[in-house]
C-alpha positions as CSV (number, residue, x, y, z in Angstrom):
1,X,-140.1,-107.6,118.8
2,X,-139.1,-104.0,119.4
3,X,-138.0,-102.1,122.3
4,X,-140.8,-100.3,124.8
5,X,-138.4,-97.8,126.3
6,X,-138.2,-95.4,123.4
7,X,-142.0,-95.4,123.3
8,X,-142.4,-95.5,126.9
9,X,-144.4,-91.8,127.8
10,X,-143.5,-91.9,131.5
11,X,-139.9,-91.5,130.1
12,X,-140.7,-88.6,127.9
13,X,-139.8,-85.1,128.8
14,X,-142.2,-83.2,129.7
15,X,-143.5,-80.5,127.4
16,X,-144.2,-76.6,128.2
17,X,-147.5,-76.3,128.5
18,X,-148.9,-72.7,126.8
19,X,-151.3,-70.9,129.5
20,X,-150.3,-73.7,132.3
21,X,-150.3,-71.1,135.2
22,X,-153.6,-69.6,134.4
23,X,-155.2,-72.6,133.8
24,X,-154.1,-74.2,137.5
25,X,-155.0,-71.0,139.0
26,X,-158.2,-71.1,137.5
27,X,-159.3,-74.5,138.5
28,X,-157.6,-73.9,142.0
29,X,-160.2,-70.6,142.5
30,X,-162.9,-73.0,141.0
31,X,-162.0,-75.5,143.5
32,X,-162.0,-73.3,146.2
33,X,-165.0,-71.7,145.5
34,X,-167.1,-74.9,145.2
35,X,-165.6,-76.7,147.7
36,X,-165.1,-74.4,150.7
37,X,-162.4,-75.5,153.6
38,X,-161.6,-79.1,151.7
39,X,-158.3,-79.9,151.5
40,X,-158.3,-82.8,149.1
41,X,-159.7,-80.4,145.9
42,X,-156.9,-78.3,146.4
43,X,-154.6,-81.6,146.7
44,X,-155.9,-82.6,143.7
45,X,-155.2,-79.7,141.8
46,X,-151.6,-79.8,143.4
47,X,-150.9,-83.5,142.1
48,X,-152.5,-82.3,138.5
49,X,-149.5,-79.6,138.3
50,X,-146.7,-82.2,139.6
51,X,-148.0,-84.2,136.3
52,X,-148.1,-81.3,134.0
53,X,-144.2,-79.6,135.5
54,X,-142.0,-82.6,136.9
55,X,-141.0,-85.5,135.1
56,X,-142.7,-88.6,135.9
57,X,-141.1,-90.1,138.9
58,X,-140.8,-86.9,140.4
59,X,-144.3,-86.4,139.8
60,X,-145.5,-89.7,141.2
61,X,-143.9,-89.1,144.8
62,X,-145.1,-85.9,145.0
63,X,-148.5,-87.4,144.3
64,X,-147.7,-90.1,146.7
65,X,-146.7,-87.0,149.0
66,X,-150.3,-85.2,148.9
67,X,-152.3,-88.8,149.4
68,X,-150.7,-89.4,152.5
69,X,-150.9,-85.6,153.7
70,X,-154.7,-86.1,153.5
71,X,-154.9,-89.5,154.3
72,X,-153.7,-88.6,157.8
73,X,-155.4,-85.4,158.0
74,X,-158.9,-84.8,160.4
75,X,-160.6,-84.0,157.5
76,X,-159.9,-87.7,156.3
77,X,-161.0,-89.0,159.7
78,X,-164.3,-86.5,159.7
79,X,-165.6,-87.7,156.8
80,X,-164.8,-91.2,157.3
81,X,-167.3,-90.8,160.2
82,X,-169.8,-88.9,158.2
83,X,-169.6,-91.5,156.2
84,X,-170.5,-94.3,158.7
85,X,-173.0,-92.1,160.7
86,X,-174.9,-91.2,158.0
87,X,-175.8,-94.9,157.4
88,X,-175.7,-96.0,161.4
89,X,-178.6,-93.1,162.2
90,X,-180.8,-94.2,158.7
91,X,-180.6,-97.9,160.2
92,X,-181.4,-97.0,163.6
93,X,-184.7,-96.0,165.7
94,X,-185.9,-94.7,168.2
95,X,-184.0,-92.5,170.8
96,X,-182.0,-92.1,174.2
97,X,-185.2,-92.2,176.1
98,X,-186.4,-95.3,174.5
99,X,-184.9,-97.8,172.7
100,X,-182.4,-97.8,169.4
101,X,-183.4,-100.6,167.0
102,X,-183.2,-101.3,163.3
103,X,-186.0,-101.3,161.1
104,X,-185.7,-104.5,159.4
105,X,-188.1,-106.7,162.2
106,X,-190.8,-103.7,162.6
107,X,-193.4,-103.9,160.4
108,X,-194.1,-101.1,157.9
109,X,-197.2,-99.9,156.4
110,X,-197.5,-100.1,152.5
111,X,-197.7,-96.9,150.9
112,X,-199.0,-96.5,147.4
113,X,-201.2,-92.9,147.7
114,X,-200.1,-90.2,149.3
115,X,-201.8,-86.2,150.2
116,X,-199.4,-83.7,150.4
117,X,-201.6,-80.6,152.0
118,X,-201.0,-77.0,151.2
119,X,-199.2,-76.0,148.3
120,X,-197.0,-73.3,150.2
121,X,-193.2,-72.9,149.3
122,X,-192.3,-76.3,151.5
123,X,-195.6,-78.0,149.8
124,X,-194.0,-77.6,146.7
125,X,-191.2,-79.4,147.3
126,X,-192.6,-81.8,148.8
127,X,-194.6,-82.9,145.7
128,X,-191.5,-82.5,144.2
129,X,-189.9,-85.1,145.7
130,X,-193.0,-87.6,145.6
131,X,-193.2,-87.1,142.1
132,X,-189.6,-88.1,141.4
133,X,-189.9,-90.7,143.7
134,X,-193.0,-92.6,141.7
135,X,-195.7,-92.5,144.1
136,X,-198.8,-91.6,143.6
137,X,-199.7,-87.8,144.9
138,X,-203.0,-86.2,145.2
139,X,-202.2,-82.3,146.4
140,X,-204.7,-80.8,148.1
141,X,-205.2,-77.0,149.2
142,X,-207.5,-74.8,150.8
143,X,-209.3,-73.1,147.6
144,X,-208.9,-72.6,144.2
145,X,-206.9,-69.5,144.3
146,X,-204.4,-70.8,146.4
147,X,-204.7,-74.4,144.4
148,X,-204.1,-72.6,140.9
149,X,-201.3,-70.4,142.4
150,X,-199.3,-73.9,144.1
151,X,-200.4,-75.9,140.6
152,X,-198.3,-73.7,138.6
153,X,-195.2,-73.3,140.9
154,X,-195.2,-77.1,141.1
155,X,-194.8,-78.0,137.1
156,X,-192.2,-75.2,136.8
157,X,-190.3,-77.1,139.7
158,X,-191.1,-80.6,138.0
159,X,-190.1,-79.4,134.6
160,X,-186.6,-78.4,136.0
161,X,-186.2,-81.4,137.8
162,X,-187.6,-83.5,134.5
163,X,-184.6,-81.1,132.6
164,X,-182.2,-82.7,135.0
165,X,-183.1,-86.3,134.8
166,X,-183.1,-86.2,131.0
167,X,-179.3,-85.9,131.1
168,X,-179.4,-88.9,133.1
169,X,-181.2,-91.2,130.6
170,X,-184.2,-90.9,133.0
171,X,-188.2,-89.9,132.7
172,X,-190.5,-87.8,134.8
173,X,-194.1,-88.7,134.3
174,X,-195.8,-85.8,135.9
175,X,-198.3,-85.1,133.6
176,X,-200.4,-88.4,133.8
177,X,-203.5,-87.6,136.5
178,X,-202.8,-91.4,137.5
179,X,-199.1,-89.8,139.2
180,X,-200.1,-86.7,140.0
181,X,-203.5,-85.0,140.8
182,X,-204.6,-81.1,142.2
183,X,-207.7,-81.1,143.9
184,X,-209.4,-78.8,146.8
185,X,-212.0,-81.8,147.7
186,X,-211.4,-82.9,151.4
187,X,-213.4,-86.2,150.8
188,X,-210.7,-87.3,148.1
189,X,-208.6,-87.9,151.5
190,X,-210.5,-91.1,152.6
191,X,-208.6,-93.4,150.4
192,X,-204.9,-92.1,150.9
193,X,-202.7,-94.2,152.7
194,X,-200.4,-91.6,154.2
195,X,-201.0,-87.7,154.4
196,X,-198.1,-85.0,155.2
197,X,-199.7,-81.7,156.5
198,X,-197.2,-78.7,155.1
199,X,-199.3,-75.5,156.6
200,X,-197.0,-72.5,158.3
201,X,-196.1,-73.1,161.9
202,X,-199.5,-72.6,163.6
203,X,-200.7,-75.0,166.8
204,X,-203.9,-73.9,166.5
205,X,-204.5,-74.3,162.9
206,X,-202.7,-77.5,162.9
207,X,-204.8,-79.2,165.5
208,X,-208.3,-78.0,163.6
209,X,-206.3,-79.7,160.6
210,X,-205.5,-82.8,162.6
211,X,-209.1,-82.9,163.9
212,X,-210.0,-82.8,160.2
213,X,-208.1,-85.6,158.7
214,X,-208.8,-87.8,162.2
215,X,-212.8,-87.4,161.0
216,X,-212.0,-88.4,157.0
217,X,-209.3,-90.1,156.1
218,X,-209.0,-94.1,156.6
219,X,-208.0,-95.2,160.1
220,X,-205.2,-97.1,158.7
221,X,-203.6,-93.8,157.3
222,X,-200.5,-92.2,158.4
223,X,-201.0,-88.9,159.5
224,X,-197.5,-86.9,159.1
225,X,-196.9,-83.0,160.1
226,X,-194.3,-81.1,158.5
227,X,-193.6,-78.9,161.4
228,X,-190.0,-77.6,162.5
229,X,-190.7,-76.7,165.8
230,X,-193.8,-77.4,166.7
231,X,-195.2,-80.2,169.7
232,X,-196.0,-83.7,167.8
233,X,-198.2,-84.4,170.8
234,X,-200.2,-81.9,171.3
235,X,-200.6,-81.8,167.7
236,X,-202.0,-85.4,168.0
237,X,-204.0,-84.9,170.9
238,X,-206.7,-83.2,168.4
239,X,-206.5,-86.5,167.1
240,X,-208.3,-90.1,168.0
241,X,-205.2,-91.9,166.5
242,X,-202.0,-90.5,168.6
243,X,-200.5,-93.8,167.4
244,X,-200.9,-93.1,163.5
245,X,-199.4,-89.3,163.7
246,X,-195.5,-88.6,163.5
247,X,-193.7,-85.5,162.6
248,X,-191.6,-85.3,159.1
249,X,-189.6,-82.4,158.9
250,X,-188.5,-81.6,155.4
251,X,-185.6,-78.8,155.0
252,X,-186.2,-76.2,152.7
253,X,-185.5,-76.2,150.0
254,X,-187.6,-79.8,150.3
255,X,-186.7,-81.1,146.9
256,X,-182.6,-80.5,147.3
257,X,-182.2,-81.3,151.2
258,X,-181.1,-85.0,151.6
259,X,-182.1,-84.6,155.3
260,X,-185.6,-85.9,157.2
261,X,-186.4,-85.3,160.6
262,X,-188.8,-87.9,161.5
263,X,-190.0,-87.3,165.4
264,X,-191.8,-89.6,167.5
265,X,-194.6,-88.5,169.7
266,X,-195.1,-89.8,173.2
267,X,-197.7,-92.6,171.1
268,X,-196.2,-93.0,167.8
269,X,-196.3,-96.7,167.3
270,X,-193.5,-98.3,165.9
271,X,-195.1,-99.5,162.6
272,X,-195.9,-95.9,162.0
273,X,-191.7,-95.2,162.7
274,X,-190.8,-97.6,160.3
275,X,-193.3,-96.1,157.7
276,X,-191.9,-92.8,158.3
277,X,-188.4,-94.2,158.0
278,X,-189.3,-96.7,154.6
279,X,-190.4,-93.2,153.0
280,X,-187.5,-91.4,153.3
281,X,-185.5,-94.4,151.8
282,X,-187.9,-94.0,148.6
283,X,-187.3,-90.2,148.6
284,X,-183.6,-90.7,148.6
285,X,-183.5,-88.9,152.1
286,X,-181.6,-89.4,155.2
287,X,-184.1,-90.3,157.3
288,X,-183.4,-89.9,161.1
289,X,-185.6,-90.5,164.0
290,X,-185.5,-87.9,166.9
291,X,-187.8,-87.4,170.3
292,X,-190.0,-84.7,170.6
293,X,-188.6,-81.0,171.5
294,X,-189.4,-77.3,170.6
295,X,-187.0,-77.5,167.5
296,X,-185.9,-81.0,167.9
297,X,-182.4,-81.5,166.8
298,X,-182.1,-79.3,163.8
299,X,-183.6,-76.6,164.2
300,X,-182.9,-76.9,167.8
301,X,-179.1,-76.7,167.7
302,X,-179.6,-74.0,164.4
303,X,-181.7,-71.0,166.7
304,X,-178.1,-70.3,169.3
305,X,-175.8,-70.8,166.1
306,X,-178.3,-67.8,164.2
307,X,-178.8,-65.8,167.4
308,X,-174.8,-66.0,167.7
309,X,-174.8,-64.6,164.0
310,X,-177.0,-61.7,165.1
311,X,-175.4,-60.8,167.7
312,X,-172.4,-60.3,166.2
313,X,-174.0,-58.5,163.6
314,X,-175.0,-56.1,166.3
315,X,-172.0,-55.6,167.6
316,X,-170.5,-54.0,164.7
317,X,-169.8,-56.8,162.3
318,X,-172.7,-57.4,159.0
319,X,-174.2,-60.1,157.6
320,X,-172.1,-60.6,154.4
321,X,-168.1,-60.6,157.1
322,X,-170.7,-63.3,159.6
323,X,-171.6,-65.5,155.9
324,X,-168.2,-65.0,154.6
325,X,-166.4,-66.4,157.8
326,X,-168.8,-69.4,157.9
327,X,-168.8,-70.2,154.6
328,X,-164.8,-69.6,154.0
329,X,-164.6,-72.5,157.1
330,X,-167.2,-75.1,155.2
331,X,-170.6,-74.1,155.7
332,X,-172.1,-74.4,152.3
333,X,-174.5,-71.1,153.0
334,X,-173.8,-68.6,155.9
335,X,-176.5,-68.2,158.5
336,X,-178.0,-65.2,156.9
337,X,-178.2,-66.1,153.5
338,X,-179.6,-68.8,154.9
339,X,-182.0,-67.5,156.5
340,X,-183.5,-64.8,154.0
341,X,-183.8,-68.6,151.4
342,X,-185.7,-70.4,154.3
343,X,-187.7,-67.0,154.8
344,X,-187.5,-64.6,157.6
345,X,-190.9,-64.5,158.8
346,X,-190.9,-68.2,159.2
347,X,-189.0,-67.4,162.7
348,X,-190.8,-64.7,163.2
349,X,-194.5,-66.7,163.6
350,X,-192.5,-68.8,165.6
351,X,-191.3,-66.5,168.4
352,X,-194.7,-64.7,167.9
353,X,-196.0,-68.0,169.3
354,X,-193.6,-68.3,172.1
355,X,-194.6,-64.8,173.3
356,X,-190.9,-63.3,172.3
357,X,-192.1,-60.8,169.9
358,X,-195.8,-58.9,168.8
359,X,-198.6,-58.2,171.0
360,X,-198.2,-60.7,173.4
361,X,-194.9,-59.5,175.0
362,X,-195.7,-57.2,178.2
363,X,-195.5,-53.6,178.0
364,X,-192.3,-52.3,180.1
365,X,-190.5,-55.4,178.5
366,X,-186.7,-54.5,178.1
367,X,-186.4,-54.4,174.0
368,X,-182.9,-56.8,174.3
369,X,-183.7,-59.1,177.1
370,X,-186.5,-62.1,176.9
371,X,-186.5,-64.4,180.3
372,X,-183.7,-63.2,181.5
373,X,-181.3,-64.2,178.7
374,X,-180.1,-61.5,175.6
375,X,-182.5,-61.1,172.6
376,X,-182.0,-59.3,169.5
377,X,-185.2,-57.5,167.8
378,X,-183.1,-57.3,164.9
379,X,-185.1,-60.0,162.6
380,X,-188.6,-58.9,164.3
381,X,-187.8,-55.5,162.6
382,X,-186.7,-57.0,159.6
383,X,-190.1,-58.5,159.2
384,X,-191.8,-55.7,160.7
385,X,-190.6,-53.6,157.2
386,X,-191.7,-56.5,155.0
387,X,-188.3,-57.6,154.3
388,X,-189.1,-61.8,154.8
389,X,-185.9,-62.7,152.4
390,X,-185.4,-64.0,148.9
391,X,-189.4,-64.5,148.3
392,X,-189.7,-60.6,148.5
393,X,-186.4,-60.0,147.1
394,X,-185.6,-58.3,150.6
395,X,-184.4,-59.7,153.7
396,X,-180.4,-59.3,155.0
397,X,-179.4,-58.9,151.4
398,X,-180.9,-57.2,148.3
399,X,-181.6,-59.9,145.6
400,X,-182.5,-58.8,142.0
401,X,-185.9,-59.4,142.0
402,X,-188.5,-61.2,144.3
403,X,-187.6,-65.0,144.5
404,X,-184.4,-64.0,143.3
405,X,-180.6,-65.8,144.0
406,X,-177.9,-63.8,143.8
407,X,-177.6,-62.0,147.3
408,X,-175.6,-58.6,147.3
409,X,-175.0,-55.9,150.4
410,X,-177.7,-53.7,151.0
411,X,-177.3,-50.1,152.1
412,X,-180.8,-49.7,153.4
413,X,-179.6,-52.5,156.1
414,X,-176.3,-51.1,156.9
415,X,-178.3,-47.8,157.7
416,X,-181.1,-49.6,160.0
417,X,-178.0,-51.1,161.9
418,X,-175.9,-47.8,162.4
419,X,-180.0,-46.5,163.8
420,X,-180.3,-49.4,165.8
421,X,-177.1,-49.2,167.6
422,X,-177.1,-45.5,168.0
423,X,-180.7,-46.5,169.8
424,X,-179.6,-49.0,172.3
425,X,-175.9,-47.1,173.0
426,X,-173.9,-50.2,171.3
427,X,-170.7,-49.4,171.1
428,X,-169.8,-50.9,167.3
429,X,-166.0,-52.8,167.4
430,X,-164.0,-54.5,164.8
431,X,-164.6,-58.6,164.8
432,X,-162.1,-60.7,163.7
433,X,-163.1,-64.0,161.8
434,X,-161.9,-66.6,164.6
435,X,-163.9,-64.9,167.0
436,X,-166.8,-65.0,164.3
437,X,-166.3,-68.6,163.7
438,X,-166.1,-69.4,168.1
439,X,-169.2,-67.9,169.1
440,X,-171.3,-69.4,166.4
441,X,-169.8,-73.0,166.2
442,X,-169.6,-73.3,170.1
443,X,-172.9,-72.4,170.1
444,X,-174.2,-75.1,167.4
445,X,-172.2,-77.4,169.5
446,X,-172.9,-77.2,173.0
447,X,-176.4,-77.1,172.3
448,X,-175.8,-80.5,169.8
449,X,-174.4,-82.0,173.8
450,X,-177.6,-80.8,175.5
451,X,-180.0,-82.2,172.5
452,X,-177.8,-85.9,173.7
453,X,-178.1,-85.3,177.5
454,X,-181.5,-85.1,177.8
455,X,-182.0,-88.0,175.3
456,X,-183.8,-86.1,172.4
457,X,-180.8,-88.0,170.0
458,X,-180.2,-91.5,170.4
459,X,-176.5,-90.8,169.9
460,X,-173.8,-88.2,168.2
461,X,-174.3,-89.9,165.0
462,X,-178.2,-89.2,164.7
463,X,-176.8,-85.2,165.6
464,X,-174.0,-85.1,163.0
């Protein structure tokens, strides 16, 4: 039977806070730092010092203030539509050239064993995720050596991820044979129901592979390539079941990245789509079908946004101003950190195979110019010294120790550079970080409108 108002908080003044400053300006560079280019974050960290400084009316229109500042904003609008394309391209199959259809009519194959093969860095993962995902994984690699080595890097992976879950009031059972199983016998492929081949970017040695698992494994099973480049077709054609092989292409590092690139060959049949598409739903993946390409979409669109990065580089700017620009706009990683986690000589097999680098490249061959169009040796020499990235503990950066995170400037690169320019008379000039962010973004994007026109994406949603 007492009056509210005297004990009504939203009419109390507001006290001083001890330490108020630091503490905003703390959680501001916090924001900042793990949240690169948002806006809301920052908001949010705005509205929290209207509550802590103005009394409570005040503080409630300036809240109102910053909601309708971001509702209005593109960033609002962008991730509104990330939000709805992420779920349009999972739902959808197929591509430009064909037709787009949902899954839920096509018939899908059951999947309750499955090989991973070769238990390299992306291998790894890949068991990772199959592990956490409850299905049944037999992990097969070439010898004992190699089988011992992946065995090992696999718990440690598993037992981090286990650490994880626990927090979450959930299990890993990875040490029951029943779940998970190492083997280097072949013959234990004939009663898998799906295999995903994860050997390094080879056409040759993928199509003995492919012969391989054509000859032993059931004809009901799903043969699946991890390749990021490579040609699903001719890659089947070492096959007699075109129709059962499909290309999954896991980012690295397999176990984070949400994203699946699942290409269909020229015979893929549509059961073997929606099996593709059925496991990525399991995995917790964003599954997208996309046609066949050197690079399909993603790696497609990401060789002119890095070639950009280099070139830059070689025009007097350095890897860490390039990463720093990037990453200061949104880009969770810059292209070169990137590239030394992915591992440098993982491009450089590839342009090996496409004749741009090594042996193969004719003598008299201008060092800068491939075809006609500008090339940088810059990561061929890289590689050439052994530097293939974090693995080594050398590649654009200097990490602490091979395998190591924490990328810092290395001198030994800034020297090579001031070499290489003196070598090819490059005059060095100061880059600015708008012309930094240009050149590499119109780059990712004009090649993201040539990946739609010629109908390798079924629409800008499946490229976003």
């Amino acid at each position: 039977g007492q009056p509210l108002e005297p004990r009504r908080l939203s009419l109390a003044a507001v006290p001083k806070v001890p330490g108020l400053e630091e503490m905003l300006s703390a959680a501001r560079a916090r924001v900042r730092r793990q949240q690169r280019g948002g806006l809301a974050p920052e908001r949010a960290v705005q509205a929290v010092r209207a509550a802590a400084e103005l009394p409570f009316p005040a503080g409630l229109r300036r809240e109102r203030e910053l909601f309708a500042e971001l509702r209005a904003s593109g960033q609002a609008r962008a991730m509104q539509y990330a939000f709805f394309a992420e779920r349009a391209a999972s739902r959808a199959q197929g591509t430009a050239r064909g037709t787009a259809r949902g899954t839920a009519g096509m018939g899908y194959q059951d999947v309750s064993s499955l090989l991973p093969f070769r238990l390299g860095t992306m291998g790894r993962g890949i068991v990772t995720c199959l592990v956490k995902a409850n299905i049944p994984v037999v992990a097969l690699e070439q010898d004992q050596e190699h089988l011992d080595t992946g065995r090992k890097a696999v718990m440690l992976l598993l037992e981090r991820e286990a650490t994880k879950m626990e927090r979450g009031a959930q299990t890993l059972d990875f040490h029951n044979p029943a779940r998970l199983r190492f083997t280097v016998d072949f013959d234990l492929l004939r009663d898998v129901d799906l295999v995903i081949e994860a050997v390094f970017e080879n056409m040759a040695l993928k199509k003995e592979i492919f012969h391989k698992l054509s000859r032993v494994c059931k004809p009901e099973a799903l043969l699946c390539t991890n390749t990021s480049a490579l040609d699903i077709d001719e890659i089947a054609s070492a096959t007699s079941r075109p129709q059962q092989v499909i290309g999954t292409h896991f980012f690295s590092p397999a176990h984070v990245m949400r994203l699946l690139e699942i290409i269909r060959g020229r015979h893929t049949s549509p059961a073997a789509i929606a099996t593709a598409t059925q496991l990525a739903r399991a995995l917790n993946k964003v599954g997208v079908v996309v046609g066949n390409c050197f690079g399909f979409v993603g790696n497609r669109m990401m060789f002119p946004y890095v070639q950009q990065a280099v070139f830059l580089v070689e025009e007097g700017s350095t890897p860490e101003a390039v990463d720093q620009a990037l990453e200061d706009f949104g880009f969770k990683i810059g292209p070169f950190r990137m590239s030394d986690l992915a591992g440098l000589d993982v491009g450089w097999r590839s342009r090996q195979g496409q004749g741009l680098t090594g042996p193969s490249v004719a003598a008299g061959t201008p060092a800068r110019l491939r075809h006609g169009q500008r090339y940088s040796p810059l990561p061929d020499l890289l590689c050439e010294s052994g530097r293939f990235g974090q693995k080594v503990g050398r590649g654009w950066y200097r990490y602490e120790r091979p395998g190591g995170r924490t990328a810092t400037p290395d001198p030994w690169l800034h020297d090579l550079l001031a070499q290489y320019r003196h070598t090819h008379g490059i005059q060095t000039r100061r880059i600015d970080q708008e012309e930094i962010l240009e050149r590499c973004l119109f780059a990712l994007i004009n090649e993201g409108f040539a990946v739609l026109a010629e109908g390798v994406a079924a629409g800008p949603e499946h490229v976003d």
